[in-house]
N, C-alpha and C positions, 0 to 999 in steps of 0.2 A: 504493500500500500504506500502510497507517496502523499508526500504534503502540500503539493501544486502540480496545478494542471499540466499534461506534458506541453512543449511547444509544439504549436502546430505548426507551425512556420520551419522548416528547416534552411532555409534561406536567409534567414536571418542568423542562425548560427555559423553558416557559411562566410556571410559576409562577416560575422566577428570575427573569427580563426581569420579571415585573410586580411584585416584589418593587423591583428595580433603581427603576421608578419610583416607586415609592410612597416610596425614599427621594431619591429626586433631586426629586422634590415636595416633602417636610419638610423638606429642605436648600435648596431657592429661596425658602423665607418668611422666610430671614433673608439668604443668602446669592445676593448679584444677579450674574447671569453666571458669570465664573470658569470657564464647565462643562468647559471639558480638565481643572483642574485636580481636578475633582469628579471626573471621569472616571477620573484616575489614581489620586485616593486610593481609587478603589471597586475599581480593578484590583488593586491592593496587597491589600485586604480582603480580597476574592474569590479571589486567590491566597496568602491566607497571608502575605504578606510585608510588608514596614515602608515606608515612603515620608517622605522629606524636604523639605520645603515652602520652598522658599527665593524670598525676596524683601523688599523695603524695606518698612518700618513704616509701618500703617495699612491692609492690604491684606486684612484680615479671617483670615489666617491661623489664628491661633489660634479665634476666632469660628468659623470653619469644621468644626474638628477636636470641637469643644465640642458644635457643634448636631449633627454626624455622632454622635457618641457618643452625644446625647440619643436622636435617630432609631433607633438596634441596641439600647437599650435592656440595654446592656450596664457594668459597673463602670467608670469612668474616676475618672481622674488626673492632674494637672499638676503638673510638679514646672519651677517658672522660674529656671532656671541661671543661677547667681552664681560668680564667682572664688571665694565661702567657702565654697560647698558641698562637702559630703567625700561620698565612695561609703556612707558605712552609712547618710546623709540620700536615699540610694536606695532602697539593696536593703533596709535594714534593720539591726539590730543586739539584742547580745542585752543583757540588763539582770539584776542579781540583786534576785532576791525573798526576801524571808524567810516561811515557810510558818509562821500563825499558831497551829496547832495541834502543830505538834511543833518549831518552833523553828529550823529546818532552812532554809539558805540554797539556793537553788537559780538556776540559770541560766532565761530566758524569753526564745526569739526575738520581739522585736517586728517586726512585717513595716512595709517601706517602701512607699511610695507605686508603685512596680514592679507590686506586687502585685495590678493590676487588670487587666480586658481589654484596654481601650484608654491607654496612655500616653503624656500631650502632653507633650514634651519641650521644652518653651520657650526659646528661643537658645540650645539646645545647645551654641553655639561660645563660650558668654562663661563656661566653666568648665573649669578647668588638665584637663591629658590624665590623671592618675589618675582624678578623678571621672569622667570620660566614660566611663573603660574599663570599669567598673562596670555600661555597660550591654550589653558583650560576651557575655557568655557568656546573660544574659537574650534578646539579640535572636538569639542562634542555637540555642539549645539549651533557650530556654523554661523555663531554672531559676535557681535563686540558692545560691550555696554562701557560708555563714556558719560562722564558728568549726567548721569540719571537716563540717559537715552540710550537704547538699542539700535543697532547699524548690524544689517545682513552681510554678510560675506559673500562672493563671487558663488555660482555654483555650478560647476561641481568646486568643491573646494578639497585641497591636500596639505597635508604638511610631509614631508621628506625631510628627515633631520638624521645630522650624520654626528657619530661618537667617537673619540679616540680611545681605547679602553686600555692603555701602559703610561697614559699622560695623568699623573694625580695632583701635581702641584697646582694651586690656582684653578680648580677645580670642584665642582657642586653635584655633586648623581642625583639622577632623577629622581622624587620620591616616586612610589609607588601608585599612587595615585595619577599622575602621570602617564610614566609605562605603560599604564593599564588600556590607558587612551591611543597607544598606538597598535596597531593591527597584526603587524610582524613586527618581530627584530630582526634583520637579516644581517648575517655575517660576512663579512667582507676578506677572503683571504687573498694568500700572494699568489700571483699567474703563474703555472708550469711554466716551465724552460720555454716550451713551444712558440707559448702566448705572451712573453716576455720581451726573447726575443723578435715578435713580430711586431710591439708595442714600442720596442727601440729603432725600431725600420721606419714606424709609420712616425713618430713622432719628432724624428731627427733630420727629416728630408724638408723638402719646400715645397711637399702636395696642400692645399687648404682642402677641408671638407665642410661640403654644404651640407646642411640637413632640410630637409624636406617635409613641411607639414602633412600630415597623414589623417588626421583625425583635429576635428574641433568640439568646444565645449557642448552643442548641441550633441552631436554624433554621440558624442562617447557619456553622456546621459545618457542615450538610447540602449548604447549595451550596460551599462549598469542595470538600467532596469532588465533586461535581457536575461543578465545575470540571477538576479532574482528567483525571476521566474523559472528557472533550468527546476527539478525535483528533484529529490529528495525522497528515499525512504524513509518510514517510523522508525524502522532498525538502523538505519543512521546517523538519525536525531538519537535516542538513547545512546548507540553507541559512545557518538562523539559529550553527550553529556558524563558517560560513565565516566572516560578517559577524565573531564576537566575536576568532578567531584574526588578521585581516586589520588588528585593532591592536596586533599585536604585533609589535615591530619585529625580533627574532631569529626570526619562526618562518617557514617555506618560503610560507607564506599570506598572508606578511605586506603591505600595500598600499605603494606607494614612498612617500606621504604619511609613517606611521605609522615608517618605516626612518628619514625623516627630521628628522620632528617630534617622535615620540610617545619617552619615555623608558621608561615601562610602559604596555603595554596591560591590556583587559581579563581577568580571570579565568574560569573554569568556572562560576562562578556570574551571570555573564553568561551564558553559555551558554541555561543552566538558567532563566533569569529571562526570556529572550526568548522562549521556549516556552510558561512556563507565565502571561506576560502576555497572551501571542496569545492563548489557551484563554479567560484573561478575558475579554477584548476580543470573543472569539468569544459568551461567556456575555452579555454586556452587553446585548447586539443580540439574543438567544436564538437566535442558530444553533447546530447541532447539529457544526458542524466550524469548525478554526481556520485560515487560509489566509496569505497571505505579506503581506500589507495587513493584518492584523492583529501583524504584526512590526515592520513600517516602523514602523506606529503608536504602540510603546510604545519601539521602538527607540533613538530619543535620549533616552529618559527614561531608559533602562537601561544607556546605557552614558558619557554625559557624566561622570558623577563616577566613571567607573571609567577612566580613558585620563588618561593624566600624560604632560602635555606638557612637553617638555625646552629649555634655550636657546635653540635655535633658534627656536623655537615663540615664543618671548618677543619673540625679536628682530622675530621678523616681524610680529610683533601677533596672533598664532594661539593662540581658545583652544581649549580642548579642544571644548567645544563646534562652534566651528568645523570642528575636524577630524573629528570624528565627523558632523555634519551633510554635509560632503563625502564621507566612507566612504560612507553613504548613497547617495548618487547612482554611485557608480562597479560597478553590474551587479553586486553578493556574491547577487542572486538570481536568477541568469542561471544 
């Protein structure tokens, strides 16, 4: 039994899958290998949701996020996080004008850099927890509240925020709260030899590369919604709920790992987020249904920064990571 109707339209999922490549095409003219991590920002996209890029400098991160944004043909922004940055050098802030013609002082919201489709959040973590919070209510509710007034944000709207995770000097970690709010964590490692070497070819020479809009903010609303609607079995809703309950170490589901490691597990929006990453994943490939390989798949990206491993976990060398990589393997889709 499924939870939405199937699509009837298979044309429509055709058109997404050929959409998918024509940008994962615009994104290999700059961007060499990497492709889980393409993979995950495009699930993020395609479900709506925000995605965190964490890894050491030089890894084309932000490069990544820039030539994506070139590709959707959509508004971006980069705002690169400093300890001096304050929240209205975000969201915005308002300024007084004086009206030339009758003399007359008035208030004028100027909007922040927030205010566009896609938002590179550049080492998020090298700015004090007021500024960060700033982008709360933005990453979940798609508004901004200034001096007593609400201001809608672009839509569709992202945030893309990249992490260095061996830089700790001058540094703020996300609280929890946060994290929660972004959809993946994705990991950014170092290119094989192969893709290395071909990264110092293309990089070193005097070719430019154009990128080529592929998709606009209408359009790619259309497959969001698309996305949605893909099904879903009952037994993959449980599933995927067993697996996010099974890091909880107070609940009757809870795994003995998680009872004994984990300090918080994940919330309902893990839930929710292993669901509608699968329907992604399902869209990616253009099948018309999402199956349990397509949970596995997005699985550690959704719930690594949601599971807070406690002392013990320390003690033993266990990170979170770890333990969710073993939740994994112990049958939650059996």
């Amino acid at each position: 039994m499924t939870t939405t109707a199937p699509i009837d339209d298979v044309a429509q999922l055709s058109r997404l899958a050929s959409a998918v490549r024509d940008l994962r095409v615009q994104v290999a003219q700059r961007i060499v290998g990497q492709q889980d991590v393409v993979d995950g920002v495009l699930t993020a996209l395609l479900g709506g949701g925000h995605a965190l890029l964490v890894g050491v400098p030089g890894l084309a991160k932000t490069l990544l996020v820039q030539t994506l944004s070139e590709a959707l043909d959509l508004s971006f922004s980069r705002v690169q996080f400093t300890p001096d940055l304050m929240p209205g050098d975000i969201t915005g802030t308002e300024i007084v004008e004086e009206d030339p013609a009758t003399g007359k002082r008035v208030f004028r919201f100027i909007e922040g850099p927030v205010f566009a489709h896609v938002v590179l959040a550049d080492e998020i973590n090298r700015t004090p927890p007021k500024t960060q919070a700033a982008l709360l209510q933005a990453m979940q509710e798609h508004q901004v509240t200034a001096a007593g007034k609400t201001y809608r944000l672009p839509d569709p709207f992202f945030v893309l925020a990249t992490q260095n995770p061996i830089e700790q000097e001058g540094t703020y970690p996300l609280p929890e709260a946060q994290l929660d709010r972004f959809m993946l964590e994705l990991r950014v490692s170092y290119p094989t030899r192969e893709d290395e070497e071909s990264i110092v070819e293309q990089t070193t020479g005097s070719k430019h590369v154009r990128i080529t809009p592929v998709l606009d903010a209408r359009t790619l609303h259309g497959l969001q919604d698309l996305v949605r609607r893909i099904p879903v079995s009952k037994g993959l809703i449980k599933s995927a709920v067993r697996l996010a309950r099974m890091t909880r170490p107070s609940d009757t589901d809870a795994h003995p790992l998680a009872k004994q490691y984990v300090e918080w597990g994940a919330g309902p929006r893990a839930s929710q987020y292993l669901v509608l990453g699968a329907k992604a994943r399902a869209a990616l490939d253009g099948r018309p249904m999402a199956d349990l390989d397509d949970v596995r798949t997005v699985a550690l990206a959704v719930l690594r920064h949601r599971v807070v491993s406690n002392f013990a976990a320390e003690a033993a060398d266990r990170t979170s990571e770890d333990l969710v990589t073993e939740l994994l393997s112990s049958g939650w889709d059996r």
